[in-house]
Residue frames as a rotation matrix with the C-alpha (Angstrom) as fourth column:
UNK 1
-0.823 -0.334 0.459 -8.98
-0.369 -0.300 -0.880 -15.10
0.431 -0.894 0.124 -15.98
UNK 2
-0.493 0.565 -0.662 -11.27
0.718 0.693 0.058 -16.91
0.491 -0.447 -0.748 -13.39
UNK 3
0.665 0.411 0.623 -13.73
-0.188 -0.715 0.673 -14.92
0.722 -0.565 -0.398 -10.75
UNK 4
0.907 -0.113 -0.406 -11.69
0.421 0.239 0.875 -16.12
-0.001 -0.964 0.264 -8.35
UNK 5
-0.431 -0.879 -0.205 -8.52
0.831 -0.475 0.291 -14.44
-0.353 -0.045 0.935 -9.84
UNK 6
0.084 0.617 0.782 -10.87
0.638 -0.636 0.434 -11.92
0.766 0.463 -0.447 -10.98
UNK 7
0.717 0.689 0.106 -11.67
0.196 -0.346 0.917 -11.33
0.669 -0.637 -0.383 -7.31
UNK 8
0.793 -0.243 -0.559 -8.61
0.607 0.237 0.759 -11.65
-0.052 -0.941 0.335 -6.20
UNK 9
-0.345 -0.473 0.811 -7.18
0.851 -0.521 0.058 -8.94
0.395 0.710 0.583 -8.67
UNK 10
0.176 0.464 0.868 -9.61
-0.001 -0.882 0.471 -6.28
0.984 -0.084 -0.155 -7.68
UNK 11
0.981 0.063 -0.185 -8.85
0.194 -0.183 0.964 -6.79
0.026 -0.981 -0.192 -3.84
UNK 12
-0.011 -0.975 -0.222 -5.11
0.936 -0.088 0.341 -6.56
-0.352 -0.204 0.913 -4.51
UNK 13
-0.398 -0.029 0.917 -6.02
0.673 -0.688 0.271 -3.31
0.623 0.725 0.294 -6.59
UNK 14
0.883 0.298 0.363 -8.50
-0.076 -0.673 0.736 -1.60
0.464 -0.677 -0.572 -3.83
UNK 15
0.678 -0.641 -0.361 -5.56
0.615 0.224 0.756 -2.33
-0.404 -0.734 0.546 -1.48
UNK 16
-0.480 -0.874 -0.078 -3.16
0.859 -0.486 0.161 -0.19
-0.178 0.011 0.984 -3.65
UNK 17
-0.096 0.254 0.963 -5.65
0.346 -0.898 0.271 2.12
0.933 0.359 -0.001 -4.83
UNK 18
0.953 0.276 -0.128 -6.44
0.191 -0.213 0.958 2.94
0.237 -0.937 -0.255 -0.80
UNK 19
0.220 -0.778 -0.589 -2.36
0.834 -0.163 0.527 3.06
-0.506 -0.607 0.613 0.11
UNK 20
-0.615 -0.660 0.431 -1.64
0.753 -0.654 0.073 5.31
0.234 0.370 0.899 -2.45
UNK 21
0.356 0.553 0.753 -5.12
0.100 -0.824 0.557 7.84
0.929 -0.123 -0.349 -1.87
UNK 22
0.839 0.410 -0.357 -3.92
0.408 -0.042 0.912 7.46
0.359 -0.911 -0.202 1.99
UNK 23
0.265 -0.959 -0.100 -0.18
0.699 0.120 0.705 8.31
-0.664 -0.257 0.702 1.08
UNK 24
0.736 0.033 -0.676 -0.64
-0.286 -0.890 -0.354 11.33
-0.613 0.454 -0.646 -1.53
UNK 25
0.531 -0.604 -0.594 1.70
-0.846 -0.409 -0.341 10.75
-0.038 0.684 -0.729 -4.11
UNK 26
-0.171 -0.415 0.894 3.06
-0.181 0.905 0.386 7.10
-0.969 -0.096 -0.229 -3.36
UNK 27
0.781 0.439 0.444 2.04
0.151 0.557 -0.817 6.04
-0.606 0.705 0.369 -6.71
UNK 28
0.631 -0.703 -0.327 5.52
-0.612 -0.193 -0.767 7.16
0.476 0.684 -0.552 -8.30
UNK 29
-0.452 -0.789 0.416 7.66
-0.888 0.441 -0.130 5.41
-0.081 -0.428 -0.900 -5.58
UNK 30
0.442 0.654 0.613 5.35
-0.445 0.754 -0.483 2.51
-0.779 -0.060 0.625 -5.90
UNK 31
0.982 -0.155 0.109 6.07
0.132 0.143 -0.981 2.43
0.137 0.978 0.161 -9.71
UNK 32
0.535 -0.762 0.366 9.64
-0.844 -0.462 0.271 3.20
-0.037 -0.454 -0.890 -8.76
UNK 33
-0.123 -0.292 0.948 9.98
-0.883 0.468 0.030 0.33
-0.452 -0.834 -0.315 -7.03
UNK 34
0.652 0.483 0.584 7.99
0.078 0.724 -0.686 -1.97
-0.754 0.493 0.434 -9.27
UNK 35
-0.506 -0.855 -0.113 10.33
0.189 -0.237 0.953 -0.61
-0.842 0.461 0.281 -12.09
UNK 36
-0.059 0.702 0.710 7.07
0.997 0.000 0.082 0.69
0.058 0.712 -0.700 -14.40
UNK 37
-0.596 0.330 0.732 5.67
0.178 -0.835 0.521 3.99
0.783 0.440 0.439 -15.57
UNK 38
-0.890 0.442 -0.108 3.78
-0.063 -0.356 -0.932 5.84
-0.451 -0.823 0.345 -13.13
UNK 39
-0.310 0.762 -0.569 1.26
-0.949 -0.289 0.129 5.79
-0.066 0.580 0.812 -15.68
UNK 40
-0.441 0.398 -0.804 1.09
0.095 0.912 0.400 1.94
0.892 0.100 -0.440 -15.66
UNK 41
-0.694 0.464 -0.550 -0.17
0.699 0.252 -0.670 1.93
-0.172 -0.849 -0.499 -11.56
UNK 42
-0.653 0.668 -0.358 -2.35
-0.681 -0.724 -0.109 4.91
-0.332 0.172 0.927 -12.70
UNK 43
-0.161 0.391 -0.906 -3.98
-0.768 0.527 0.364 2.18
0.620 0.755 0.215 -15.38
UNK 44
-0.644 0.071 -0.761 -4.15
0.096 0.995 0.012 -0.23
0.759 -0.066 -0.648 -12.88
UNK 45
-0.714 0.321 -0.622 -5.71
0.677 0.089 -0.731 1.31
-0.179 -0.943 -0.281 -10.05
UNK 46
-0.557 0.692 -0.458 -8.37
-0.718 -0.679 -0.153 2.98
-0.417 0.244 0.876 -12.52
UNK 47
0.312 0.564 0.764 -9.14
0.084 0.785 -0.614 -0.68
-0.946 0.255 0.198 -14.04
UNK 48
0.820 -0.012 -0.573 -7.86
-0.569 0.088 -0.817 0.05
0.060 0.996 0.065 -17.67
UNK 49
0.249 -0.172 -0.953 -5.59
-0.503 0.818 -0.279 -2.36
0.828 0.549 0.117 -17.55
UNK 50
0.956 0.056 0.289 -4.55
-0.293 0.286 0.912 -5.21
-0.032 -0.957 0.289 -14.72
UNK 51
0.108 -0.993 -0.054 -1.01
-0.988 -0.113 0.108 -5.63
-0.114 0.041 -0.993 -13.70
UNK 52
-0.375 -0.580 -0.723 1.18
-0.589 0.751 -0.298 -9.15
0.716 0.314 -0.624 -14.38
UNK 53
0.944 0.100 -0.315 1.18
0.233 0.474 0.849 -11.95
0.234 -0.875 0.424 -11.80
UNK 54
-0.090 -0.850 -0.519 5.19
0.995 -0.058 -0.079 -11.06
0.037 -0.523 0.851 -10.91
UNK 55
-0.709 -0.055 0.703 3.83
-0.182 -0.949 -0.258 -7.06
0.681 -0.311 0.663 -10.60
UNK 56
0.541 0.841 0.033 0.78
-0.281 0.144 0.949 -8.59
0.793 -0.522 0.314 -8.44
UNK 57
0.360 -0.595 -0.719 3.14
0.859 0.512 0.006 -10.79
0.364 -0.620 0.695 -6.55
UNK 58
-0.752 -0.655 -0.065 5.74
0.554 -0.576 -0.602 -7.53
0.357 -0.489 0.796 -5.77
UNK 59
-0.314 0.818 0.481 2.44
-0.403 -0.574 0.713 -5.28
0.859 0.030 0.510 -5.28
UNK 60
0.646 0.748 0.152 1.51
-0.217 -0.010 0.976 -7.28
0.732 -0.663 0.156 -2.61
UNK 61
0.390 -0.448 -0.805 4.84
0.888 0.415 0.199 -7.31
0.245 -0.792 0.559 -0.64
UNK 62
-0.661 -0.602 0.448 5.28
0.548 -0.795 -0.261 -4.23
0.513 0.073 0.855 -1.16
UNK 63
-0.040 0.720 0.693 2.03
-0.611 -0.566 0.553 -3.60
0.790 -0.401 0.463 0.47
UNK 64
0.551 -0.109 -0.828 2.78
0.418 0.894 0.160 -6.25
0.723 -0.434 0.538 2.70
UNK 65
-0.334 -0.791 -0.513 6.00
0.861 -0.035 -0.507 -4.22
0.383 -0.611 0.693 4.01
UNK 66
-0.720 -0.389 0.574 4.20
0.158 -0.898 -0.411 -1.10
0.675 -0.205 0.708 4.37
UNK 67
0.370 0.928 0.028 1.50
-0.304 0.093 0.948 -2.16
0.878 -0.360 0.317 6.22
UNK 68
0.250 -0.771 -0.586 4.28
0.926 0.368 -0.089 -3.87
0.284 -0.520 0.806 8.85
UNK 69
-0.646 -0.664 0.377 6.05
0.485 -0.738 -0.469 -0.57
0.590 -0.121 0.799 8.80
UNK 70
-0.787 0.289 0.544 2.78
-0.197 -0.955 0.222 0.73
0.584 0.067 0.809 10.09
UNK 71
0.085 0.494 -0.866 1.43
0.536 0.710 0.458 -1.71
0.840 -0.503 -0.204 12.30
UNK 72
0.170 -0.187 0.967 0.65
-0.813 -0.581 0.031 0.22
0.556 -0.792 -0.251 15.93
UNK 73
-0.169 -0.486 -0.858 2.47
0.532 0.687 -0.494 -0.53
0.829 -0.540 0.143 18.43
UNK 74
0.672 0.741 -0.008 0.53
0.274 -0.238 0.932 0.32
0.688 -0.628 -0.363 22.25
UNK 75
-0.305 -0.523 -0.796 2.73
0.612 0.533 -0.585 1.34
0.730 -0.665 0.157 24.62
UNK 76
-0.686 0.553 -0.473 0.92
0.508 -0.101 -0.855 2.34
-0.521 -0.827 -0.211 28.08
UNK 77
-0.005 0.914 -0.405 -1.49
0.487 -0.352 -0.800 5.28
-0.874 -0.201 -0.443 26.86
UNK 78
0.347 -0.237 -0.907 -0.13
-0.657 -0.752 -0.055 6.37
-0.670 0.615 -0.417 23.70
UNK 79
0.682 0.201 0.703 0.29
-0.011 0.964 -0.265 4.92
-0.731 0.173 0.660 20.37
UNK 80
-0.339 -0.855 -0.393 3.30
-0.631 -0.104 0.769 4.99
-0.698 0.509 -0.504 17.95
UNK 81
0.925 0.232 0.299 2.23
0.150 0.501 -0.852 4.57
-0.348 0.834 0.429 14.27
UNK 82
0.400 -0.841 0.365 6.06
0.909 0.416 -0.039 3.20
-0.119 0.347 0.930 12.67
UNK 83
0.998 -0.054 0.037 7.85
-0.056 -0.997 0.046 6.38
0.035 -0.048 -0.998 13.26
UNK 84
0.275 -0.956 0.102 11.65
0.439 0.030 -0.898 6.57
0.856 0.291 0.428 12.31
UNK 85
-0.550 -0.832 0.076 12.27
0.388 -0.335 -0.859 9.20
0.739 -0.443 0.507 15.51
UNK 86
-0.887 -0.380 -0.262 11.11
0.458 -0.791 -0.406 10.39
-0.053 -0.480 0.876 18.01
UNK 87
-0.710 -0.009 -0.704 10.49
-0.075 -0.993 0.087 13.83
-0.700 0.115 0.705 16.33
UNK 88
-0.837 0.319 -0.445 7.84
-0.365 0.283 0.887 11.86
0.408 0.905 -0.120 13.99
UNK 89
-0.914 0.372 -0.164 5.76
0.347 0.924 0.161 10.68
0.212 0.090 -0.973 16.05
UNK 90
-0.387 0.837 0.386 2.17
-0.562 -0.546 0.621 11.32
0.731 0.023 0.682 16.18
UNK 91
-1.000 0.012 -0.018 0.30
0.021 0.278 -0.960 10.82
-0.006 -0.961 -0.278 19.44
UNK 92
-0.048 0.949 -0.311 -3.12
-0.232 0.292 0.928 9.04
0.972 0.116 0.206 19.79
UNK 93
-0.649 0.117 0.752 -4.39
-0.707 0.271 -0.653 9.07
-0.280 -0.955 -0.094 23.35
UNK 94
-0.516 0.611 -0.600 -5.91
0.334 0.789 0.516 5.50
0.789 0.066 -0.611 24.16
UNK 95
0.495 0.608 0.621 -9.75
-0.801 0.043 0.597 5.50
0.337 -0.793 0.508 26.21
């Protein structure tokens, strides 16, 4: 492995290890999704071992779509972080 895939391993790793510590429990639906052991993203996002390039690759659309899903959207004084209804949303006043 090169530094440059070295480097470019560990930023794709902080990046899940940060969605899943900001999402409680994502790390099964992750692995879900990926079709692995919850215990393999555990291992990866502790450094014992580094995922494939076709789990890196899905890893990073999958963080790709949820980062989309969560993209704010402004609308006059009040922001809407990707809320399904409504009855979900949470309400940041803008200064």
């Amino acid at each position: 492995m090169t530094t440059d895939d070295k480097e470019l391993t560990s930023e794709l790793i902080n990046r899940l290890r940060d969605y899943i510590a900001a999402e409680r429990g994502r790390g099964r639906e992750i692995a879900a999704q990926l079709g692995v052991e919850p215990s393999s993203v555990s291992d990866w996002t502790n450094g014992r071992t580094v995922p494939s390039l076709e789990h890196g690759l899905r890893i990073q659309k999958i963080l790709a779509r949820q980062r989309r899903a969560r993209k704010v959207v402004t609308s006059g004084k009040v922001s809407v972080h990707g809320c399904a209804s409504p009855a979900e949303f949470v309400y940041f006043p803008t200064a």
